[in-house]
C-alpha positions as CSV (number, residue, x, y, z in Angstrom):
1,X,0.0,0.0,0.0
2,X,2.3,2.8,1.1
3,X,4.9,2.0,-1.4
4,X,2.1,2.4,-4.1
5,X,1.3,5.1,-2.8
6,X,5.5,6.3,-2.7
7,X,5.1,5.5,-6.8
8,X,2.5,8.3,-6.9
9,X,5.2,10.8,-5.1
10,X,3.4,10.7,-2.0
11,X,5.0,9.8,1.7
12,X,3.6,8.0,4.5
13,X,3.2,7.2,8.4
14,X,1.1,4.3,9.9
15,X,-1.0,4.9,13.0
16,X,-1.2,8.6,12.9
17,X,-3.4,9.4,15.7
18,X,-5.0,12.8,14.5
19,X,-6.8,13.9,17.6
20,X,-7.6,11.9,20.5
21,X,-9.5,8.5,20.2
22,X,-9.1,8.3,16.3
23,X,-5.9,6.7,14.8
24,X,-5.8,6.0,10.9
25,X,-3.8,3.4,9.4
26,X,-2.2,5.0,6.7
27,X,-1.3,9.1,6.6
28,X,0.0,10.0,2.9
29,X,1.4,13.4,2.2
30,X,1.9,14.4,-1.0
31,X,3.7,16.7,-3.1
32,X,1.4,19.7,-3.3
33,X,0.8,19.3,0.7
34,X,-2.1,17.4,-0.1
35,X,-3.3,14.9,2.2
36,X,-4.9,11.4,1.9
37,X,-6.1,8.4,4.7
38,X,-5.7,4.9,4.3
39,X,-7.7,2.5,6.3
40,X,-7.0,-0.9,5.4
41,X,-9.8,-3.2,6.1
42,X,-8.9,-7.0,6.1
43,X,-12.3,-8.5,5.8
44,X,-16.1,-8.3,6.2
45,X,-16.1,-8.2,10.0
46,X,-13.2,-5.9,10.3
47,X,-14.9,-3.5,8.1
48,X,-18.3,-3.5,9.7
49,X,-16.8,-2.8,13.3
50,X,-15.2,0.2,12.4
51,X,-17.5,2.5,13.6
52,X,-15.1,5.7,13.5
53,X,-13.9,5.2,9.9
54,X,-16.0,8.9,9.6
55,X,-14.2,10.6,11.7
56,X,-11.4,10.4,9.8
57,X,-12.8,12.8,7.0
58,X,-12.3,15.6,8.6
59,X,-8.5,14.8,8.8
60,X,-7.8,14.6,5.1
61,X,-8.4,15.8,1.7
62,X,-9.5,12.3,0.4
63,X,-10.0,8.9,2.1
64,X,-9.6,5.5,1.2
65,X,-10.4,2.3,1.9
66,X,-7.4,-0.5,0.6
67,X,-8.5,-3.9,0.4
68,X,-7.3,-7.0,-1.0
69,X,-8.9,-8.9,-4.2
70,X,-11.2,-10.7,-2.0
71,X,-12.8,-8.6,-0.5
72,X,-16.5,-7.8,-1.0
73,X,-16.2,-4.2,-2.4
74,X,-20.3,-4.0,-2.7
75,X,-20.0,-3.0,1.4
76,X,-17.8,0.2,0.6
77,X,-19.2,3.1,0.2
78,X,-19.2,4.9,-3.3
79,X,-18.5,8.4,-1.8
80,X,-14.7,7.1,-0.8
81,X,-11.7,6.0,-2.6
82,X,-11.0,2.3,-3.1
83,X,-6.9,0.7,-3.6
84,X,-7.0,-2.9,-4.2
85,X,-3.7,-4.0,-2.6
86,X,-1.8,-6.8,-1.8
87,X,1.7,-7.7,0.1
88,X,3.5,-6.2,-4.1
89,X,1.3,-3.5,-5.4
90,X,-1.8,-1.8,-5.1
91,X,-4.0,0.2,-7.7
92,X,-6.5,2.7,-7.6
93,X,-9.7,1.8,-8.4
94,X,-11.5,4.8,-7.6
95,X,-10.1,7.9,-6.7
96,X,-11.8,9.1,-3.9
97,X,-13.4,12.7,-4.2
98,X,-12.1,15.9,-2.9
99,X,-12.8,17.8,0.0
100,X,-10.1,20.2,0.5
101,X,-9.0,20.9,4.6
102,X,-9.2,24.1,5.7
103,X,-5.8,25.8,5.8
104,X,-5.4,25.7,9.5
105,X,-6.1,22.1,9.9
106,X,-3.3,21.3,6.6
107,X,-1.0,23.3,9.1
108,X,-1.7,21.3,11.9
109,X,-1.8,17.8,10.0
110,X,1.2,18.8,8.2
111,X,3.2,19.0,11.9
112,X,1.7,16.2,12.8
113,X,2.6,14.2,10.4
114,X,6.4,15.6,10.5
115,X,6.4,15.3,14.0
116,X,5.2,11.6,13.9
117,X,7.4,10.7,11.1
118,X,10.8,12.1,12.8
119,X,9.7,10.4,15.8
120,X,9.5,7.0,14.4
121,X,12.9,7.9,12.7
122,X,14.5,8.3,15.8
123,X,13.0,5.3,17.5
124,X,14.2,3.2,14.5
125,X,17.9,4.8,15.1
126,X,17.9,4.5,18.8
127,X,16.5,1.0,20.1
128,X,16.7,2.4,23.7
129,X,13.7,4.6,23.2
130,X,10.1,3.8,23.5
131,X,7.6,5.2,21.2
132,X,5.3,5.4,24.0
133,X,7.5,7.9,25.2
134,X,7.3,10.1,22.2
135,X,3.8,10.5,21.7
């Protein structure tokens, strides 16, 4: 998933927590600042107990659900963006529409996502510190 999305220019963090209680699976920022969720959804049950998959919205400029081959697409809904993935590649299937963030909340996903990235980057440099630590 995130190296498809790497292919498309974009960067990403996994389990970004945006604001308390909420944490996405994949955060992509992309070249023009522009930012997209991920969730990836792993089968019928998974996808039908997420109830907080809306809350997510407000965090981005376009959501997505990635999924593999299997999985019965019919329960998505059309108003988001669908990747079929797998442990290669993905592919867009449908782009999801756009709803621009206001320029306040980019700034403040934007640090957030630096912030979170450069944390994990340390982490993964220094084995001594706990991520838990970091926020």
């Amino acid at each position: 998933m995130c190296r498809h999305l790497r292919s498309h220019d974009f960067v990403t963090v996994e389990e970004l927590v945006p604001t308390s209680g909420l944490r996405v699976d994949v955060m992509a920022l992309g070249p023009k600042g522009e930012i997209w969720v991920v969730e990836c959804k792993s089968s019928r049950a998974d996808f039908q107990s997420d109830h907080k998959w809306q809350g997510y919205l407000e965090w981005c400029d376009r959501f997505f659900w990635a999924v593999d081959e299997d999985f019965p697409t019919e329960l998505l809904p059309d108003e988001t963006g669908l990747i079929i993935a797998d442990g290669y590649n993905a592919e867009i299937i449908r782009m999801a529409p756009e709803d621009p963030l206001a320029a306040a909340r980019r700034k403040v996903m934007t640090r957030t996502f630096a912030r979170h990235a450069a944390t994990r980057w340390h982490a993964a440099r220094d084995p001594g510190v706990s991520l838990s630590t970091w926020g």
